[in-house]
KOLVO-137731 format. One line per field, with one value per residue (C-alpha): residue number from 0; residue in three letters; x negated, y negated, z negated. Coordinates in nm, 3 decimals. Layout:
# KOLVO-137731
resi	NUM ...
resn	ALA ...
X	X ...
Y	Y ...
Z	Z ...
# end
This chain:
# KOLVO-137731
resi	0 1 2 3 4 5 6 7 8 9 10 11 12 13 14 15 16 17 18 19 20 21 22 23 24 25 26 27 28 29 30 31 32 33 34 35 36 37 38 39 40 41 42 43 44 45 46 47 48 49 50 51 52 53 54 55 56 57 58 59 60 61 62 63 64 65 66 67 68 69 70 71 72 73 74 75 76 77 78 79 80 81 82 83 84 85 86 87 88 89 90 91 92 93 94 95 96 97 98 99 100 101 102 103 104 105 106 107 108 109 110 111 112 113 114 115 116 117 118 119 120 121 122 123 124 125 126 127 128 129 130 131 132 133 134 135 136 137 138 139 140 141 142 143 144 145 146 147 148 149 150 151 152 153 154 155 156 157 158 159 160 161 162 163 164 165 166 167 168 169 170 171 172 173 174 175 176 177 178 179 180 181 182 183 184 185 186 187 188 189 190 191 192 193 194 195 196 197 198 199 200 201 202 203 204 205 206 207 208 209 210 211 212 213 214 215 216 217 218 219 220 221 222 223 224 225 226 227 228 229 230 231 232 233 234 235 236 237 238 239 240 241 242 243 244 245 246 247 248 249 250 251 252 253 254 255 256 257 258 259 260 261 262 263 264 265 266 267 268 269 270 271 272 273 274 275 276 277 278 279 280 281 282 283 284 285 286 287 288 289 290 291 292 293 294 295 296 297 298 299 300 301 302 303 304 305 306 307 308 309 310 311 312 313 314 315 316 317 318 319 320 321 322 323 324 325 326 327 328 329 330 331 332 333 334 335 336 337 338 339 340 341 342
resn	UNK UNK UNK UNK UNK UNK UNK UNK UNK UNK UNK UNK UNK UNK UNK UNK UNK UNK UNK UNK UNK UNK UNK UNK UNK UNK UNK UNK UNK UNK UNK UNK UNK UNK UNK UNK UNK UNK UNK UNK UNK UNK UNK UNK UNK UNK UNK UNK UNK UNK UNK UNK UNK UNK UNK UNK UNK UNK UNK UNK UNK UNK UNK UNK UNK UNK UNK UNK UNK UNK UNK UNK UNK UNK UNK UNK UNK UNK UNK UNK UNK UNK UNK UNK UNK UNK UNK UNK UNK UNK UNK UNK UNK UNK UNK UNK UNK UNK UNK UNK UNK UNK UNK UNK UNK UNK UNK UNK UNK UNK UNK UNK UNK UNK UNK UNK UNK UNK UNK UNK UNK UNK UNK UNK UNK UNK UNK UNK UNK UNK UNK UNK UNK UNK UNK UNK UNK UNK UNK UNK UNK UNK UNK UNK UNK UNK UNK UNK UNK UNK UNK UNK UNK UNK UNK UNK UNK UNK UNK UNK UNK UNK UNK UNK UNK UNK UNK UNK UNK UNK UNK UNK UNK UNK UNK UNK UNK UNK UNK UNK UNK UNK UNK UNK UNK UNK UNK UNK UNK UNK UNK UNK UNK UNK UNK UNK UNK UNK UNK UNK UNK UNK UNK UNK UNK UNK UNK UNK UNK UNK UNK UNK UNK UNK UNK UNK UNK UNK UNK UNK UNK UNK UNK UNK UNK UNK UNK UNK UNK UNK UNK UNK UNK UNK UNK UNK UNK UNK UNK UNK UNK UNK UNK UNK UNK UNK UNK UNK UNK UNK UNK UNK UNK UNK UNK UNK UNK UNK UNK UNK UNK UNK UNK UNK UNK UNK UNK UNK UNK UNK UNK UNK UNK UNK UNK UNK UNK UNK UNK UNK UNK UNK UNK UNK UNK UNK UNK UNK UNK UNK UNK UNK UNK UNK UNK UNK UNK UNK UNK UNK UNK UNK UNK UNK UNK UNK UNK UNK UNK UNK UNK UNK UNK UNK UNK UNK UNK UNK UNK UNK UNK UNK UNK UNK UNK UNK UNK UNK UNK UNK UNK UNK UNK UNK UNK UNK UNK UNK UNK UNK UNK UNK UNK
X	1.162 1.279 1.012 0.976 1.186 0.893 1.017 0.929 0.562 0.398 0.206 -0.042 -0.412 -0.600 -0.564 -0.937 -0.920 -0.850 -1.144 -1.333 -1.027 -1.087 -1.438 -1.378 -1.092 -1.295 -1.562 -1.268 -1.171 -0.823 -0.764 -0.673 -0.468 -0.168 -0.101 -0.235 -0.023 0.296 0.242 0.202 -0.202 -0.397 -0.740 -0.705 -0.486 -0.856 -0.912 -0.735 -0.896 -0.728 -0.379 -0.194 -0.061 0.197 0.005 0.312 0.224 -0.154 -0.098 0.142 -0.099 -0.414 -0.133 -0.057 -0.447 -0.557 -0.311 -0.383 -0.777 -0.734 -0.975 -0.869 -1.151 -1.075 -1.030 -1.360 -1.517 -1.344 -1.496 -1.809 -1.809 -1.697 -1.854 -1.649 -1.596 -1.227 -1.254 -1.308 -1.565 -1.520 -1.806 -2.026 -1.968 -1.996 -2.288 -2.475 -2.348 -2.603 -2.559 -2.348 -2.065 -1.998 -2.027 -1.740 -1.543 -1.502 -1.376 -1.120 -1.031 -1.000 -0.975 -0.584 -0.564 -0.650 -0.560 -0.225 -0.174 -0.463 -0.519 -0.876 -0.993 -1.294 -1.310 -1.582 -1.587 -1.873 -2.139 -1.985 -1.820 -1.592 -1.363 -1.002 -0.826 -0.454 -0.174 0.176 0.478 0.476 0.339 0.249 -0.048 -0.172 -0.406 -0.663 -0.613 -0.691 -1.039 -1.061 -1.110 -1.308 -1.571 -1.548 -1.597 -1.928 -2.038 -2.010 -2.148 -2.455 -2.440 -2.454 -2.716 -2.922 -2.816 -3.015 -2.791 -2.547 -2.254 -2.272 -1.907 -1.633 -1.269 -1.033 -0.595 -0.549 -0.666 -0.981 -0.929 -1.121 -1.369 -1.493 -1.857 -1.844 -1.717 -2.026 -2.310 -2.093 -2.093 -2.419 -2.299 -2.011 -1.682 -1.445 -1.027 -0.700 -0.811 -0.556 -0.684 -0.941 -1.229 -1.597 -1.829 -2.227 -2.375 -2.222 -2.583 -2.597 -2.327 -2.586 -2.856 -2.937 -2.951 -3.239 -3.161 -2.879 -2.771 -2.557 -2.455 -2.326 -2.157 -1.932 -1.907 -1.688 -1.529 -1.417 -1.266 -1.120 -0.937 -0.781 -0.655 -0.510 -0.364 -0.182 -0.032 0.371 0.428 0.821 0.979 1.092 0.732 0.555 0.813 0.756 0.407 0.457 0.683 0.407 0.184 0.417 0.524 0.184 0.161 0.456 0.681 0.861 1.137 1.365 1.298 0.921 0.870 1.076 0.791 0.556 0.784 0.834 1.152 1.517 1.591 1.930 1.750 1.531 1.833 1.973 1.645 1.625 2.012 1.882 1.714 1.983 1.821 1.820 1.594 1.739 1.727 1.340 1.278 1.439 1.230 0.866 0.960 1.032 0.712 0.510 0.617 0.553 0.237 0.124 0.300 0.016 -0.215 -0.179 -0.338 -0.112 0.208 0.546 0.624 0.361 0.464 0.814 0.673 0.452 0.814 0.945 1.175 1.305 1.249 1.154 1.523 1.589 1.312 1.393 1.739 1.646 1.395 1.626 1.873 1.582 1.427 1.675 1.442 1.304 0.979 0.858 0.998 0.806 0.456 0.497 0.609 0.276 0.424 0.296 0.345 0.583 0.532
Y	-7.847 -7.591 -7.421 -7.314 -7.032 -6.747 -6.713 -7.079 -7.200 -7.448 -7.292 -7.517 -7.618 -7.891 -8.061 -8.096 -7.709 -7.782 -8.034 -7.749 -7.615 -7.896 -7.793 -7.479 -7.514 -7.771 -7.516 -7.308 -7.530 -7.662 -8.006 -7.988 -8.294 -8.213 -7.873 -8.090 -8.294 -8.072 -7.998 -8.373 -8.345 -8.641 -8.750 -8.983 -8.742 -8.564 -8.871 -8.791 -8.436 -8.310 -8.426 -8.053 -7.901 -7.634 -7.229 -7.201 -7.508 -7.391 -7.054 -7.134 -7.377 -7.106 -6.872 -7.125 -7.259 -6.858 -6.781 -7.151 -7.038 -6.643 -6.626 -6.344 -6.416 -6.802 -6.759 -6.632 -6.892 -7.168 -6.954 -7.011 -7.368 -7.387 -7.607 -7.635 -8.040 -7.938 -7.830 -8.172 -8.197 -7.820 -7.750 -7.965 -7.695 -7.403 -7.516 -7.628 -7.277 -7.106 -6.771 -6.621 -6.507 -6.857 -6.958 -6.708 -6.766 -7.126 -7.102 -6.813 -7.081 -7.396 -7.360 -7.343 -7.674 -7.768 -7.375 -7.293 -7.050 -6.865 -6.618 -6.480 -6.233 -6.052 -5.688 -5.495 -5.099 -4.844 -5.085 -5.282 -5.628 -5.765 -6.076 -5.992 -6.274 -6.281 -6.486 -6.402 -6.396 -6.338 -6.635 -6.690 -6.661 -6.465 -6.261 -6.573 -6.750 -6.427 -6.410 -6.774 -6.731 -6.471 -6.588 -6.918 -6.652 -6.546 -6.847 -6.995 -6.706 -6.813 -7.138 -6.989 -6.754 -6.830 -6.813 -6.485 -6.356 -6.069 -5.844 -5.487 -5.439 -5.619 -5.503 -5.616 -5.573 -5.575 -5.306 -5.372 -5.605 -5.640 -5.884 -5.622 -5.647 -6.023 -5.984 -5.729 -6.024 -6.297 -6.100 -5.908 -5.605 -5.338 -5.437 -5.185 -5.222 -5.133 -5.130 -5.221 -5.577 -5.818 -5.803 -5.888 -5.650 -5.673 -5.521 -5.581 -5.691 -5.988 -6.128 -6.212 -6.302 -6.662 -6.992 -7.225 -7.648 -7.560 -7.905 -7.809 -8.175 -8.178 -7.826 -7.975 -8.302 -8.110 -7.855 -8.132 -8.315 -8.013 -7.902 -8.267 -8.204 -7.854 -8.038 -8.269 -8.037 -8.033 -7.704 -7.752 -7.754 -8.142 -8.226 -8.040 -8.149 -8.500 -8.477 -8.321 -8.621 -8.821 -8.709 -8.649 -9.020 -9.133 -8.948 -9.078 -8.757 -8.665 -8.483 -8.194 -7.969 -8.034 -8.058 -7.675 -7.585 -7.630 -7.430 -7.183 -7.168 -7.305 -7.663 -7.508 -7.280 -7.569 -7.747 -7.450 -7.412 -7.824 -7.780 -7.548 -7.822 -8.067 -8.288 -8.283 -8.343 -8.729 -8.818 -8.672 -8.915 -9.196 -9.190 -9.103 -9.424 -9.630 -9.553 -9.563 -9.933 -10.028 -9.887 -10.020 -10.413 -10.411 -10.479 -10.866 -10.819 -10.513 -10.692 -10.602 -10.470 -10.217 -10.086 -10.009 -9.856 -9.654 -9.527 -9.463 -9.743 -9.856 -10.182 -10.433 -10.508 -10.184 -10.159 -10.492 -10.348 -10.058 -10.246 -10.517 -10.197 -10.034 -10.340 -10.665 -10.831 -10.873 -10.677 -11.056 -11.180 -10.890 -10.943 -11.351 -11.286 -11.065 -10.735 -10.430 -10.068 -9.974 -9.763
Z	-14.038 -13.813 -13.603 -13.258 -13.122 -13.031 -12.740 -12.579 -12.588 -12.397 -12.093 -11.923 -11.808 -11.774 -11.436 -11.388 -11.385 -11.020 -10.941 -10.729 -10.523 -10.252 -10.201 -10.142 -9.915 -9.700 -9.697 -9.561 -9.305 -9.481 -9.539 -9.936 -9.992 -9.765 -9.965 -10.285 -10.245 -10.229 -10.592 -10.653 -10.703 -10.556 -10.589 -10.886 -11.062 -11.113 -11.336 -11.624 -11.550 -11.941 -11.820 -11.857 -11.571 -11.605 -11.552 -11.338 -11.066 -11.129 -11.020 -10.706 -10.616 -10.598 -10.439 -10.160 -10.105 -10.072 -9.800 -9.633 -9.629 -9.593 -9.878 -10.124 -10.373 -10.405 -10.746 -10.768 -10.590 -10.853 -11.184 -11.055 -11.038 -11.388 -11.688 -11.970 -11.889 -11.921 -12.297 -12.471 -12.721 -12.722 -12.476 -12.684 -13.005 -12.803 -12.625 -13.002 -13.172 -13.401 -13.250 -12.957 -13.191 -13.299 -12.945 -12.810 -13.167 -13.107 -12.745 -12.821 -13.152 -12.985 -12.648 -12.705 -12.771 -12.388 -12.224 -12.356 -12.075 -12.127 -12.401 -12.467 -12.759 -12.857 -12.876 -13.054 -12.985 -12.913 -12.898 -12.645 -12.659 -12.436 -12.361 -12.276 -12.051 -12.009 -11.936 -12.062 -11.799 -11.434 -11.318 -10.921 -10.828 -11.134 -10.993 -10.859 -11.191 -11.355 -11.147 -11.162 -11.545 -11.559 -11.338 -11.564 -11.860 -11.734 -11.585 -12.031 -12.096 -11.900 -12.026 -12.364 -12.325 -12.025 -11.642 -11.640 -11.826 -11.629 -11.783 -11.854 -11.647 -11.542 -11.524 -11.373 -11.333 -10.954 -10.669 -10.501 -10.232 -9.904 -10.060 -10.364 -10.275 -10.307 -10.671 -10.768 -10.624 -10.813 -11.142 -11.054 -11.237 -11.140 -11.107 -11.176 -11.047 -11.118 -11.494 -11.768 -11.833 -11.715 -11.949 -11.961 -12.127 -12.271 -12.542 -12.908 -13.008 -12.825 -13.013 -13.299 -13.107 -13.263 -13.026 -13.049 -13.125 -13.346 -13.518 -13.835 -13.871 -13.498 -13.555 -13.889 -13.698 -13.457 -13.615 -13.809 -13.505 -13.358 -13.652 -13.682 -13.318 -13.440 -13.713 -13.499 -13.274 -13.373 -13.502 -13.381 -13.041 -13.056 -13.092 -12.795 -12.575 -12.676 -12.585 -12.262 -12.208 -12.272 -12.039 -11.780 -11.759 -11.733 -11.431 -11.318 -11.258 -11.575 -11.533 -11.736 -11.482 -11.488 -11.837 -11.837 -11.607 -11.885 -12.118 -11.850 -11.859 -11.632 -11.806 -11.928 -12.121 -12.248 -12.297 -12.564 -12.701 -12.811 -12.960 -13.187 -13.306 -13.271 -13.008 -12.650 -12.369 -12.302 -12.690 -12.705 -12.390 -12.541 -12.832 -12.664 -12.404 -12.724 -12.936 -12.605 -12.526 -12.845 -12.799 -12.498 -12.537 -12.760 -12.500 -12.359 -12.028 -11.925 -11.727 -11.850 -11.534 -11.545 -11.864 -11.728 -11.454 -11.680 -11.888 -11.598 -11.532 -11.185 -11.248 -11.501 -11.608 -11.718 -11.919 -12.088 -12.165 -12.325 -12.489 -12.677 -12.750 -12.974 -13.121 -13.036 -12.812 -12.529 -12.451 -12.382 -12.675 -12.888 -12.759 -12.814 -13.183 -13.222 -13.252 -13.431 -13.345 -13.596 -13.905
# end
């Protein structure tokens, strides 16, 4: 099976990464939803808080709720609301690790299955440690979702180690703003700008500092889990865009330009990128709709309607004609005969 071009990879972020931002912009005098909902983000989209969300719509939306609030440390104020409740049964491994280094391993590991934008590493030099964020691209609004992160970085890190806990430094891309003394009480330590990359740093020694109520069991339980959701991850282009798809029907707003957003990338370039693997955008949207109503027919107390409205159908005949062109019946028809999703 032919793999991925290098040069496409799914960027995105959790949508619940954005639970805080109407807080904050209340407590800035801005009504959120209005500029929310611009970037089609309503309250119950916070539901499905794991849904992705492209790092391109993420970062335009910080970009357009800073200049609505005149806060230039927004980003900051979001990082320090974080809890890892984004990160799947991740934040239940990193919070049960045996030591600080397995604590920080298993977020820079896994935390790629939820944060594809995001790339974190560990560095080890001169008896310092220190957690390099970045994001790859020029995306909008990169330099709050840069703080936005870090903050979040420290704010584990105090999960992790106690909320006494403070870093040694703190680096960071940009030139100081207006707001630099606000970032030195957040992170209690110095905050040094215009540095080559946003990075936390402590002392190496902490690293292997061992955590009390370590549960082995729990810790295999997990990795366990977390490696079958690595495992399932399509390797090839066809099968991240088909799970983008997915998700993006089920919020009701899928799209080739939206799921290119994800990619970032223009849909034509999308578009040449799925030839390569002899599909297209229309034949990977045919096939998630069908395997998704067969899917969700399952359920008897879910109307037909619904579930065409779920694919992404107009109405409820349209549905039923695509339906009878993939299996020769009616979606009525299926769920009377006591239909199986298919092998």
């Amino acid at each position: 099976m032919k793999r991925a071009s290098p040069r496409i990879a799914d960027k995105s972020i959790p949508v619940g990464a954005l639970v805080s931002l109407p807080a904050v912009l209340q407590d800035h005098g801005v009504d959120p939803w209005p500029l929310l909902g611009e970037f089609g983000i309503h309250p119950e989209s916070f539901k499905q808080h794991l849904s992705p969300l492209p790092v391109l719509t993420h970062g335009r939306i910080l970009e357009a709720a800073a200049a609505a609030s005149g806060c230039d440390h927004l980003g900051l104020l979001l990082g320090q609301r974080a809890n890892l409740q984004n990160a799947g049964p991740l934040r239940f491994l990193v919070l049960n690790a045996s030591t600080v280094r397995a604590a920080m391993e298993s977020l820079i590991r896994y935390c790629g299955l939820w944060y594809r934008g995001l790339h974190l590493n560990l560095v080890e030099e001169r008896g310092y440690a220190g957690l390099r964020l970045s994001i790859v691209g020029n995306v909008p609004g990169s330099e709050q979702l840069l703080t936005a992160y870090l903050a979040a970085i420290v704010t584990i890190m105090q999960l992790v180690v106690g909320k006494a806990w403070r870093p040694a430094l703190v680096r960071i891309t940009y030139r100081k703003p207006p707001s630099a003394a606000l970032y030195e009480q957040c992170f209690r330590c110095p905050v040094w700008f215009g540095q080559s990359q946003h990075e936390v740093l402590f002392p190496q020694a902490l690293l292997d500092t061992p955590r009390s109520g370590h549960d082995q069991q729990l810790d295999d339980f997990l990795r366990s889990h977390l490696n079958e959701l690595q495992g399932r991850e399509g390797p090839d282009l066809p099968s991240r865009v088909r799970q983008v798809i997915e998700a993006l029907l089920l919020q009701g707003e899928c799209s080739v330009e939206r799921v290119a957003e994800f990619f970032a990338v223009h849909r034509f370039t999308l578009y040449r990128y799925l030839s390569e693997h002899h599909t297209s955008f229309e034949v990977l949207l045919e096939q998630t709709r069908k395997d998704m109503a067969a899917r969700l027919l399952i359920d008897p107390q879910l109307p037909i309607a619904e579930v065409a409205s779920r694919l992404g159908y107009d109405t409820q005949g349209n549905f039923s004609r695509a339906f009878k062109r993939w299996f020769a019946c009616t979606p009525r028809d299926w769920r009377k005969a006591g239909a199986k999703v298919p092998k």
